[in-house]
N, C-alpha and C positions, 0 to 999 in steps of 0.2 A: 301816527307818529311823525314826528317833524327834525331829524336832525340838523345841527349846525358846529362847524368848527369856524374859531376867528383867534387868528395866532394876535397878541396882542403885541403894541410896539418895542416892549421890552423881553418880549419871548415866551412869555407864558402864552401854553394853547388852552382857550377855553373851549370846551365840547359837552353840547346839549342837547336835550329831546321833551319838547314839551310831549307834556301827556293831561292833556287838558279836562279832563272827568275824576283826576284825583283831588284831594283837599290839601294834601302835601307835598312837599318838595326837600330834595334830599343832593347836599353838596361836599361833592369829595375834593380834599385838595392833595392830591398824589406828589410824590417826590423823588425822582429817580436816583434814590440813594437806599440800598441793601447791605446788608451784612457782608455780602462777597464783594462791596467795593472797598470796603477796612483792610487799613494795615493790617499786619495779622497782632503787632503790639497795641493795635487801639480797638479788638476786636469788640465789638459790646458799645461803639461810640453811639452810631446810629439809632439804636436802640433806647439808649440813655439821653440823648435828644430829645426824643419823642417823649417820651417821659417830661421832663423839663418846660415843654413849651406846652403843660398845663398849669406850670408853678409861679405864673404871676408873668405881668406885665410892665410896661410904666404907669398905667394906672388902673390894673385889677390884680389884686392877690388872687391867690388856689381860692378860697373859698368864694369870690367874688366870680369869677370864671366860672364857678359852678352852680349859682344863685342865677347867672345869667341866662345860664342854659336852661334849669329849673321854669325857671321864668315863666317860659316859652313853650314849656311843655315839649324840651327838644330831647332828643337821645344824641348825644354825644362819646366818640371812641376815638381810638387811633390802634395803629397797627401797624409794627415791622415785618419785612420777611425778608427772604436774600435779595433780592433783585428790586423792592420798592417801597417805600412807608405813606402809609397815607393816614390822614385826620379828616371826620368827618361829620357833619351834620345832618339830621334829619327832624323837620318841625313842618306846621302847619305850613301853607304858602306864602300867606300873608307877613310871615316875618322873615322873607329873604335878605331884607336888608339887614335885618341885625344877624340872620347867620355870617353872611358872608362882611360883616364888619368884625362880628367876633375872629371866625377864621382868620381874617389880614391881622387883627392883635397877637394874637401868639405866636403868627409865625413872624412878622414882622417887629412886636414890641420885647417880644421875649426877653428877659431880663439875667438869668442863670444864676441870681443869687446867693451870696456864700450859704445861709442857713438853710436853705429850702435844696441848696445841690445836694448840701451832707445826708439831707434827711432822705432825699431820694436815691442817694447813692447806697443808704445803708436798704430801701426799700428793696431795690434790685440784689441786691445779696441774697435778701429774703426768698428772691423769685428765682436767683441761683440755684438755693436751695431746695425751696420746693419743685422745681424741674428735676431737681437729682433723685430726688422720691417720688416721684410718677413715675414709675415703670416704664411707661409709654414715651413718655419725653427725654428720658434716660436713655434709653434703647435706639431711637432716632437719632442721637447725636452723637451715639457713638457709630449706628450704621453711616452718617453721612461722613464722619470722620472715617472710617472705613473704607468708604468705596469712592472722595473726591482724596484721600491725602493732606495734604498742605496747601490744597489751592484754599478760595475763600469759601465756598461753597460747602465745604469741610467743616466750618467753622462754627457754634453756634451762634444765633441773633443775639443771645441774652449775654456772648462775652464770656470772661471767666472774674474766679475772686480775681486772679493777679491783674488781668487786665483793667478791671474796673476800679479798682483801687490805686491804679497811676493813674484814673483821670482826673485831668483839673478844672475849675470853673474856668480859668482862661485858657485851656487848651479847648475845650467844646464850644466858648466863643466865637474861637479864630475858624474850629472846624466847621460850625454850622456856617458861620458867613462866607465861608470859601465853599461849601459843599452844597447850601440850600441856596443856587442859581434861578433867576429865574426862566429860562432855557431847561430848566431839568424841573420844569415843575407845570403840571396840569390839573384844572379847575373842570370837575364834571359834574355837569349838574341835572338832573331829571326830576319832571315834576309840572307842576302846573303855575309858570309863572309869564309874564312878557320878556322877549328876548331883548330886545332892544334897555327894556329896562336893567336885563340882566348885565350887559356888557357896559349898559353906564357903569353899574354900582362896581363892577372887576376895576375899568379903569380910573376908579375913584378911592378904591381903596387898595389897591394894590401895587403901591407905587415904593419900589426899589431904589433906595437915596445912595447913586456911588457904591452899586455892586463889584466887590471885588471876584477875580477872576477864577476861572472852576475848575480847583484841585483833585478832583475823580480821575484816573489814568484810564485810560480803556481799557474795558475787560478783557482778561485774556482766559481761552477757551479751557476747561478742565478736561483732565484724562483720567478717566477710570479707572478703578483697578478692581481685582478679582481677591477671593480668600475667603478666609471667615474671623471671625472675632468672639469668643466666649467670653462673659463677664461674671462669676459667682457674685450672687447676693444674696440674703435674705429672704426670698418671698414664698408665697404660697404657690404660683406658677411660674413657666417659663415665658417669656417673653421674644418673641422672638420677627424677626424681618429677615425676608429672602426678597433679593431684588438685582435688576441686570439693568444695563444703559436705554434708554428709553427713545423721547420722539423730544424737540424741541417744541416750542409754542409755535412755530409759526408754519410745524410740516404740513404741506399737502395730503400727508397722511390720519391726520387727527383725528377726522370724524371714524375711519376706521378703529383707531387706536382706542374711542369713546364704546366700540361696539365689544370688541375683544376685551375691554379693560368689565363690564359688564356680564359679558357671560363667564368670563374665566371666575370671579370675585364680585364684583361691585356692588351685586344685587342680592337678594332675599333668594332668588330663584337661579343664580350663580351657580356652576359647578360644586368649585372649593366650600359653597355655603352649604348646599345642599347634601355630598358626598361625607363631608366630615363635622360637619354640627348636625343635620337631621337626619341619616343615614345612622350614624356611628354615636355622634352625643360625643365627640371629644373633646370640645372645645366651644365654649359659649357665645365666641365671636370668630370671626377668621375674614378678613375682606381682601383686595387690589385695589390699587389705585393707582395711574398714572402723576408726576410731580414733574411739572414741565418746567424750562425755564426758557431764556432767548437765544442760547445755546447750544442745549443738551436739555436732559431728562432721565428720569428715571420710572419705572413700573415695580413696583414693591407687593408683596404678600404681607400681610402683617396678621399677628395673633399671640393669642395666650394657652396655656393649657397647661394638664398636670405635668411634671417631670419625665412619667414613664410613656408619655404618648408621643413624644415629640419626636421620635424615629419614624412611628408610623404615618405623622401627617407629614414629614419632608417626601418618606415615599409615595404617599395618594396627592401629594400637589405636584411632583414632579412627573406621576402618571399623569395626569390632568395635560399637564405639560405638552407631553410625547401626544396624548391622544388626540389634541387639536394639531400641531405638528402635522402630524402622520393622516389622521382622517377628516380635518378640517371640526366644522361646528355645524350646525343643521338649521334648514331651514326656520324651523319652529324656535330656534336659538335665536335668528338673526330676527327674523320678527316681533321676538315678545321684546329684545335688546332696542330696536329703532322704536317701538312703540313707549320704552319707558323715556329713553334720551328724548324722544317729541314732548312728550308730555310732561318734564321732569324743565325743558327748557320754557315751555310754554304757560307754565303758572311760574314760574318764577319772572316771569314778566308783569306779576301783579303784584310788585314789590316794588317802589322807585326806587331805594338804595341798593336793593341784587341789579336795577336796570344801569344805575349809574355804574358802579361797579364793573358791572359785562363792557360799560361805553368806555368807559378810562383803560381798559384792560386790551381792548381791541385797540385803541388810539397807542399804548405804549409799545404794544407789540406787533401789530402791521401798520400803524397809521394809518387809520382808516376804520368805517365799517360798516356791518354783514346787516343786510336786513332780511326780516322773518324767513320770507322765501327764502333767501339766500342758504340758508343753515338750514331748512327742512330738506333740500333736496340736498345738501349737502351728505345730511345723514341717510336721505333715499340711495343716493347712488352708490353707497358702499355694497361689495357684493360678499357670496363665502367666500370666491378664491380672493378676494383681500384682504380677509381677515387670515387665514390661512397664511399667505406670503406671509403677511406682517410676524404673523407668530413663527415662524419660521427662520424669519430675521431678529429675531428676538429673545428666541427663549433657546440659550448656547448659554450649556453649562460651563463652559469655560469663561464667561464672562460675568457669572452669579458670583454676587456677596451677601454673607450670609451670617448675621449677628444674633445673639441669644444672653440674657441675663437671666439671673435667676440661680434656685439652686441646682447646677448641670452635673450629669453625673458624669466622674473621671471619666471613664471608657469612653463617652461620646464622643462616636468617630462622626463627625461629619466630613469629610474628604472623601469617604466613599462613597456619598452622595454625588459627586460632579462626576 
């Protein structure tokens, strides 16, 4: 593996890692703009960007954009989240140059056309919508409204109706050109190509005519809060998320938090998995998972199940709780957990776009990064008593939020839970 970073004269960082035995190469053009840096009245901008800078250029409509990619035999996506959006490519090697010409088109020629915004404005409605009917996407947004408040991070990516229907083709004009800086934007690319040839074809096409100035304020830190939130609906199950303040992306603690997030949930051979879906049969799924940001974090339970069981898993997940707590987790825990994170990190290195992805992600959030060794003893050195501490610092009832939709029954006290 060969990395390189080369901040370019206009500020875009480009960072790569040839991997010279694949047949493809895979380029992500990242943009440090989230949902949490929206007004709270333009929530859903970012989002609707993203959208848009597939809708034609100065000289490719939507369908041409897509014939392009076709072409090439390329996979083509993009993707918001709170903290970052990125558009990406993945094709054979041999057409680096038309990815990365494509790529500089849309974000550069993008057009935002009156006809093609309406139709895409009315698209995301649609997507409004079907979020409101996934259980799962439902539940999430009202747990992160729940437990961040009014900060951004509260907020969802996808906007609301009222929000997205105040915006205008020249209001997302002004906003992408004041928001998509090149300073807040990183090209990562891994794969099997020549570097030199790489940084010609960046500074050939990526050339920013009279960038105006970067309207993102800096972020300011969210504060948690505690409670719970019921929502009656409809469904066949309850839905439900228990969750408390977590680790940010960049703690010294991580690799701990990757071990304990694992045996408590993560995994097939997890506590919470084992205890209450092959033990008991109560519930068909039940995981954890840690949601970091540059910040703060979060560490969440999530699941589903019948109406009348949902007393009894708040109580076997909050034993679960106490009993790493109070007696830690066991050898044979910490073992089979490093042995799944090793090997869970180490085939995902036979993917260029998972490699790209890990290299942009370490570049946004330490500037810089880990190589192999680096992150195997990382996760070697973790012991019990730090998983222990960590859960200890972590799992304080008074700081759990704790949402559920579905049809809930009156009586459910959850408050005698904490």
């Amino acid at each position: 593996m060969q990395y390189r970073k080369e901040e370019l004269p206009n500020g875009i960082r480009l960072i790569s890692e040839v991997v010279s035995h694949v047949h493809s190469v895979a380029v992500g053009m990242w943009v440090m703009n989230g949902s949490r840096d929206e007004d709270e009245k333009v929530n859903g901008a970012f989002h609707f960007i993203e959208h848009l800078l597939f809708k034609g250029t100065k000289t490719r409509d939507a369908k041409n954009i897509a014939f392009a990619i076709d072409s090439i035999g390329g996979q083509f996506d993009a993707f918001t989240t709170r903290e970052y959006t990125c558009f990406y490519i993945k094709a054979l090697d041999k057409y680096l140059d038309t990815i990365m010409e494509l790529l500089s088109d849309i974000l550069l020629n993008s057009t935002f056309e009156g006809e093609e915004f309406v139709k895409e404005k009315q698209v995301i409605m649609e997507e409004i919508k079907m979020s409101k009917d996934m259980p799962d996407d439902y539940l999430h947004n009202l747990f992160y409204k729940t437990f961040w408040g009014n900060h951004g991070l509260g907020r969802p990516i996808l906007g609301t109706k009222k929000t997205i229907t105040g915006l205008t083709p020249e209001f997302l004009r002004k906003y992408f050109k004041t928001s998509y800086q090149p300073q807040r934007m990183i090209i990562s690319v891994v794969g099997n190509f020549c570097e030199e040839k790489l940084i010609d074809l960046t500074r050939k096409y990526f050339i920013f005519e009279n960038p105006e100035g970067n309207n993102i304020p800096p972020r300011e830190k969210p504060v948690c809060k505690s409670g719970y939130v019921l929502k009656q609906k409809k469904l066949e199950q309850i839905y439900f998320c228990l969750g408390m303040p977590g680790l940010k992306q960049t703690s010294e603690e991580r690799f701990i938090k990757y071990i304990l997030n694992l045996v408590l949930g993560g995994s097939i051979s997890s506590r919470l998995f084992q205890k209450i879906r092959e033990e008991r049969g109560l519930v068909y799924n039940i995981c954890s998972f840690f949601t970091s940001f540059s910040d703060s974090g979060i560490l969440e339970v999530f699941g589903s199940t019948s109406p009348g069981n949902i007393e009894e898993i708040l109580k076997l997940i909050f034993n679960e709780f106490d009993e790493i707590i109070n007696k830690g987790i066991t050898p044979k825990e910490i073992d089979i957990a490093k042995n799944h994170l090793k090997a869970n990190f180490l085939l995902a290195l036979e993917s260029t776009s998972t490699r790209m992805s890990k290299l942009a992600k370490q570049e946004i959030y330490f500037k810089g990064f880990f190589t192999i060794d680096e992150t195997l003893q990382g996760i070697d050195a973790v012991t019990l008593e730090h998983v222990q501490n960590l859960a200890k610092r972590l799992f304080k009832r008074e700081t759990i939020v704790f949402a559920a939709t579905g049809l809930l029954k009156e009586n459910l006290d959850i408050a005698s839970f904490y």
